[in-house]
N, CA, C and O of each residue as an XYZ file, in Angstrom:
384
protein
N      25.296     -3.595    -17.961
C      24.448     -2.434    -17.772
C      23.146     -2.856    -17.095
O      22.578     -3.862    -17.522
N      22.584     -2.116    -15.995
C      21.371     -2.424    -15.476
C      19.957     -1.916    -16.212
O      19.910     -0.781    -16.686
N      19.109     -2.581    -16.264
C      17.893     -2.709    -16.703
C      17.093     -2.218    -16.161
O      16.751     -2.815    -15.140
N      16.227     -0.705    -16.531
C      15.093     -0.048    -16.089
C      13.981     -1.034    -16.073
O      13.780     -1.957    -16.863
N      13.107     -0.574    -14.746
C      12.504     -1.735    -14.420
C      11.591     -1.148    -14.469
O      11.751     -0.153    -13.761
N      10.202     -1.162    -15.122
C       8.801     -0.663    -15.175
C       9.107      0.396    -16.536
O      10.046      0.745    -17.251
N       7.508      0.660    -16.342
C       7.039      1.651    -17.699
C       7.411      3.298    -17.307
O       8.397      3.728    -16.709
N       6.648      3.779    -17.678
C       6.609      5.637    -17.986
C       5.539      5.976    -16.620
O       5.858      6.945    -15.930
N       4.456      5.300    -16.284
C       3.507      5.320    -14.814
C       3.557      3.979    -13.941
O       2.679      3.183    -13.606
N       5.382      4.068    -13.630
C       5.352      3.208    -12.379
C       5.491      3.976    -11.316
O       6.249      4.938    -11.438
N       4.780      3.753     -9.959
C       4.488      3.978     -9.150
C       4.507      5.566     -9.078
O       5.413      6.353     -8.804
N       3.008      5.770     -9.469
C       2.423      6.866    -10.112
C       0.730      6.800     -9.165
O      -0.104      7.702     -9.237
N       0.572      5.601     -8.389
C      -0.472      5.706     -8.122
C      -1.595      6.854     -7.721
O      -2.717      7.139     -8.141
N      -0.865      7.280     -6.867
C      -1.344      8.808     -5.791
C      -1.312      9.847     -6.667
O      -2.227     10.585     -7.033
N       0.046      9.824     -7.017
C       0.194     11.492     -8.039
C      -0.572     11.818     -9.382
O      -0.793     12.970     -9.754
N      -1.029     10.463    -10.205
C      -1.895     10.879    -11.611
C      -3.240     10.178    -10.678
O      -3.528      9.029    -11.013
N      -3.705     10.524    -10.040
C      -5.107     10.300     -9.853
C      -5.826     11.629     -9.434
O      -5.405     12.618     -8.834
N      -6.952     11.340     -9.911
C      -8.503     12.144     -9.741
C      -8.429     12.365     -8.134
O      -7.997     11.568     -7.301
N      -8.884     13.464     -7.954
C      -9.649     13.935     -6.756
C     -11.158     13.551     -6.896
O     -11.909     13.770     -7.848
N     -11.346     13.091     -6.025
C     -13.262     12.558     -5.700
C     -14.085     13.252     -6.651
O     -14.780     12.727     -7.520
N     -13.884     15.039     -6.304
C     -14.604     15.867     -7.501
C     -14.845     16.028     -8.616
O     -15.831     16.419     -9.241
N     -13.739     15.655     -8.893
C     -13.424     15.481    -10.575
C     -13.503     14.500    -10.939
O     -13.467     14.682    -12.155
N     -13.648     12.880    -10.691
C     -13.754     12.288    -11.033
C     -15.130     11.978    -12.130
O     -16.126     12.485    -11.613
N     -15.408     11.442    -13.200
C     -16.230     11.460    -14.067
C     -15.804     11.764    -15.670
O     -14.656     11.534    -16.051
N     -16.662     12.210    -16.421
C     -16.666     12.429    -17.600
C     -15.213     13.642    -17.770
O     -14.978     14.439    -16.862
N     -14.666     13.610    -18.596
C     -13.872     14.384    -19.001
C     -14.716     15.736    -19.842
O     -15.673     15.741    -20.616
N     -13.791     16.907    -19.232
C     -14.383     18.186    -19.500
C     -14.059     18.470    -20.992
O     -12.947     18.167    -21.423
N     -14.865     18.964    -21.685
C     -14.622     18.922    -23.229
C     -13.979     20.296    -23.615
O     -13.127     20.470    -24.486
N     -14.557     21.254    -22.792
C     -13.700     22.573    -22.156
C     -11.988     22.419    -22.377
O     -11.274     23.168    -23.044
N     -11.693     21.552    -21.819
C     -10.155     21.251    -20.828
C      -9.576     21.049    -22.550
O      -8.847     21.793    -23.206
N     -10.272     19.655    -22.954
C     -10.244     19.281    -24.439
C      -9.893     19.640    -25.273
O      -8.906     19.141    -25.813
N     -10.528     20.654    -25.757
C     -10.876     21.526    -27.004
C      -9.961     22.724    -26.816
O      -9.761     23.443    -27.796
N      -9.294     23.055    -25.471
C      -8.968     24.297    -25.308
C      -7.861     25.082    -26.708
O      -7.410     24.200    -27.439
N      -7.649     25.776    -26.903
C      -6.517     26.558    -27.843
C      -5.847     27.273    -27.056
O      -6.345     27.881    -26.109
N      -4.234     27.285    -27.462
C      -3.088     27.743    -26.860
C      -2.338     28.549    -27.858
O      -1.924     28.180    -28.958
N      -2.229     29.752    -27.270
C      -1.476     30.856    -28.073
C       0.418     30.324    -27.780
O       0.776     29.600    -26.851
N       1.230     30.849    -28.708
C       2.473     30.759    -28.630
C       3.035     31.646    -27.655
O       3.353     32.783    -28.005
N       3.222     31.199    -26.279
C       4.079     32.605    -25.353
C       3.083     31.633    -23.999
O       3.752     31.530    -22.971
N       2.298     31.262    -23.945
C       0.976     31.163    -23.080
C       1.789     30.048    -22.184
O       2.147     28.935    -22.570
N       2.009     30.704    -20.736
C       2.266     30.124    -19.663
C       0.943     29.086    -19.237
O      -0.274     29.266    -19.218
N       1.708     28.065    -18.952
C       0.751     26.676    -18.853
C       1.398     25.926    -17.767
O       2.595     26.017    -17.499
N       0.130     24.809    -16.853
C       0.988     23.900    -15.862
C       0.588     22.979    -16.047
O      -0.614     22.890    -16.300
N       1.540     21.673    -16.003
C       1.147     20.575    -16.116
C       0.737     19.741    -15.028
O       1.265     19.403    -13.969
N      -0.550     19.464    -15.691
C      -1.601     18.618    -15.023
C      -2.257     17.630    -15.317
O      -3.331     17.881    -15.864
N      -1.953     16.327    -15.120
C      -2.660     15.578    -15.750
C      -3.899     14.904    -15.631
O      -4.455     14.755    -14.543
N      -4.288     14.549    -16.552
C      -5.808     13.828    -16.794
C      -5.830     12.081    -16.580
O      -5.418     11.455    -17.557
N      -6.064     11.656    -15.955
C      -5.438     10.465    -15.701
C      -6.271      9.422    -16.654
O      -5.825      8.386    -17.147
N      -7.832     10.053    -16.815
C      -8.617      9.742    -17.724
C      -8.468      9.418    -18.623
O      -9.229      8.539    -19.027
N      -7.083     10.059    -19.772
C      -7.128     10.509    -20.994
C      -5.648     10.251    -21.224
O      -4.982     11.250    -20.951
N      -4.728      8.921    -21.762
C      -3.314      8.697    -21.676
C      -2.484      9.321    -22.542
O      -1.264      9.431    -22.419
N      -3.353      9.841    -23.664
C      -2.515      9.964    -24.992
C      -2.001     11.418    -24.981
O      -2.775     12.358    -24.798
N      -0.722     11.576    -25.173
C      -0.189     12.819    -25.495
C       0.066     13.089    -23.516
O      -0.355     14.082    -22.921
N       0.809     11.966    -22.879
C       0.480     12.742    -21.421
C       2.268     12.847    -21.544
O       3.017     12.092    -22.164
N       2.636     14.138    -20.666
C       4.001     13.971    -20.377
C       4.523     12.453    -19.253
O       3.819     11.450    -19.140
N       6.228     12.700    -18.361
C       6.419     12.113    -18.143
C       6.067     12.658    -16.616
O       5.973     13.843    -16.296
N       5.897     11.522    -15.762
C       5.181     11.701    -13.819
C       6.209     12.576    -13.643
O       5.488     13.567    -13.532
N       7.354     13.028    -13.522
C       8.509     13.991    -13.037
C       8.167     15.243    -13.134
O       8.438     16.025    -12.222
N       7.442     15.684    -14.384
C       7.086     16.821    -14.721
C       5.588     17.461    -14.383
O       4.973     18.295    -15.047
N       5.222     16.861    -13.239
C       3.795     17.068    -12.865
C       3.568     18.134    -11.749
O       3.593     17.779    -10.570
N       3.305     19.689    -12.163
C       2.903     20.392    -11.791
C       3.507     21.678    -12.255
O       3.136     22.844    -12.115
N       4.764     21.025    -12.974
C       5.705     22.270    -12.993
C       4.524     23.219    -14.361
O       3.529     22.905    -15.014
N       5.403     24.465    -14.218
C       5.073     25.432    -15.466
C       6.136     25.295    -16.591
O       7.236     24.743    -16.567
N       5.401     26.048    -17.716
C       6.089     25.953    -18.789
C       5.548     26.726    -19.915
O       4.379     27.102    -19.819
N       6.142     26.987    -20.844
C       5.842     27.628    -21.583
C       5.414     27.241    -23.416
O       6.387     26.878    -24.078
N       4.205     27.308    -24.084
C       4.114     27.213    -25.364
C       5.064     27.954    -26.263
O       5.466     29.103    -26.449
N       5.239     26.639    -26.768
C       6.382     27.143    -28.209
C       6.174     26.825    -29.687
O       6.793     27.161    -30.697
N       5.216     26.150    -29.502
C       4.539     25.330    -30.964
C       3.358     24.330    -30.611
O       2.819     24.255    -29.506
N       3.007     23.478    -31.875
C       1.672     23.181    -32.072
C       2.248     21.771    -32.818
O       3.174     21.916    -33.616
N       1.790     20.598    -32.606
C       2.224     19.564    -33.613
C       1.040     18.662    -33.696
O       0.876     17.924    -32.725
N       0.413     18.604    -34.413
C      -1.264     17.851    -34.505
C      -1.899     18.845    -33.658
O      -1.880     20.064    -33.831
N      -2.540     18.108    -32.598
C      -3.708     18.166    -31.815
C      -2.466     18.320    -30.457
O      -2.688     19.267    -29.702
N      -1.729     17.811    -30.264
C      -0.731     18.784    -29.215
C       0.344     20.244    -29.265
O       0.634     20.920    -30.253
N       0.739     20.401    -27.979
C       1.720     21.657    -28.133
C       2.862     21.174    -27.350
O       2.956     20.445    -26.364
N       3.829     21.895    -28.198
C       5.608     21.623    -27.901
C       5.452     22.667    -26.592
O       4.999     23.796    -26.782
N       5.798     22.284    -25.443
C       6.125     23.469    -23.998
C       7.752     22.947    -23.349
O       8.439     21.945    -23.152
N       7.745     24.281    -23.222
C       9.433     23.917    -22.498
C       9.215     24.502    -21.308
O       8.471     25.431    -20.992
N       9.909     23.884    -20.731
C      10.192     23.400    -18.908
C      11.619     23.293    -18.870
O      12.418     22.809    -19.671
N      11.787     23.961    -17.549
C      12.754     23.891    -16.689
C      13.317     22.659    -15.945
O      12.969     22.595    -14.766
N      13.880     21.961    -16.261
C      14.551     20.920    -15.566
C      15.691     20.987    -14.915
O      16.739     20.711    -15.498
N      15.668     21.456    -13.282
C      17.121     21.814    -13.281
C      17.692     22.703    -13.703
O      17.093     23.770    -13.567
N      18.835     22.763    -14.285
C      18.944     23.835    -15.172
C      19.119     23.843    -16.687
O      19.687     24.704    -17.360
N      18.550     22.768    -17.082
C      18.251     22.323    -18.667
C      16.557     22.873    -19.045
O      15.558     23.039    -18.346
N      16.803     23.011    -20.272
C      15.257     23.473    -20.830
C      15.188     21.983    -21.646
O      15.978     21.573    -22.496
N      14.456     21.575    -21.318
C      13.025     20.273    -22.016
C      12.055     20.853    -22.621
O      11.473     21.878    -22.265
N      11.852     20.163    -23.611
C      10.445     20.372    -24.853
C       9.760     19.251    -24.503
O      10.370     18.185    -24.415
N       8.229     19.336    -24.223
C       7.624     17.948    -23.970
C       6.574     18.189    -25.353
O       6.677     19.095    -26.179
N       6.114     17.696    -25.341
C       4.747     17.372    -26.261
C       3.582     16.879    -25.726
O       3.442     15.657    -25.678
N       2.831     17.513    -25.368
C       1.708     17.366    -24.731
C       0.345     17.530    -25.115
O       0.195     18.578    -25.744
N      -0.718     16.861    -24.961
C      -2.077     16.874    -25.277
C      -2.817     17.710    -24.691
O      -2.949     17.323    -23.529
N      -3.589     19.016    -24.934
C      -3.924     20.171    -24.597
C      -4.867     19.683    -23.072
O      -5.218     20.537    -22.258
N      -5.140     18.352    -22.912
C      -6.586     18.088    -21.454
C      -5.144     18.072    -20.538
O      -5.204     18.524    -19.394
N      -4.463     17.794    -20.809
C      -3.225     17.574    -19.437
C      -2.608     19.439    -19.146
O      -1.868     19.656    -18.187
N      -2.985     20.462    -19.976
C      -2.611     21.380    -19.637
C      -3.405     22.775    -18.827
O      -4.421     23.028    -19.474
N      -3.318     23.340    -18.127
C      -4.112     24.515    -17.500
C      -2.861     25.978    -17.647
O      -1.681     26.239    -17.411
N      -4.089     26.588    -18.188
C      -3.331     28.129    -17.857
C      -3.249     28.556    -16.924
O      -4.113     28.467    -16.052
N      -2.016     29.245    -16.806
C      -1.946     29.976    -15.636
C      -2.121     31.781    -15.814
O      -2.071     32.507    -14.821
């Protein structure tokens, strides 16, 4: 059997990075935000901030809140034609 070669952000350079603008302090806004159950969301990540980040594949898509587990929320996404549950840390998410 062949052997996956690298981590979860290999060659990720371009796609999880800051735009010039944003670069700096993390928004406490983004942070702190609260997510209702139903609440269409896109994933975006914080490149700043590792914990609770989904996987690089899933970067931009939408999705939807379905639950709450700590300080993250369960969202399901479309993969294809499979539904995925990620678990995600509320700074990697934006409403839409």
């Amino acid at each position: 059997m062949v052997q996956r070669t690298g981590r979860a952000r290999r060659k990720t350079r371009h796609k999880l990075q800051k735009s010039l603008r944003r670069k700096g302090k993390i928004s406490l806004r983004n942070f702190l935000q609260t997510l209702e159950n139903g609440d269409k969301v896109v994933l975006k990540a914080e490149p700043a901030y590792q914990k609770g980040l989904y996987f690089p594949r899933f970067h931009g898509k939408v999705g939807k809140i379905t639950g709450k587990k700590g300080e993250c929320y369960e969202v399901t996404i479309k993969d294809f034609k499979k539904e995925k549950k990620l678990i995600v840390h509320p700074v990697h998410l934006k409403k839409v």
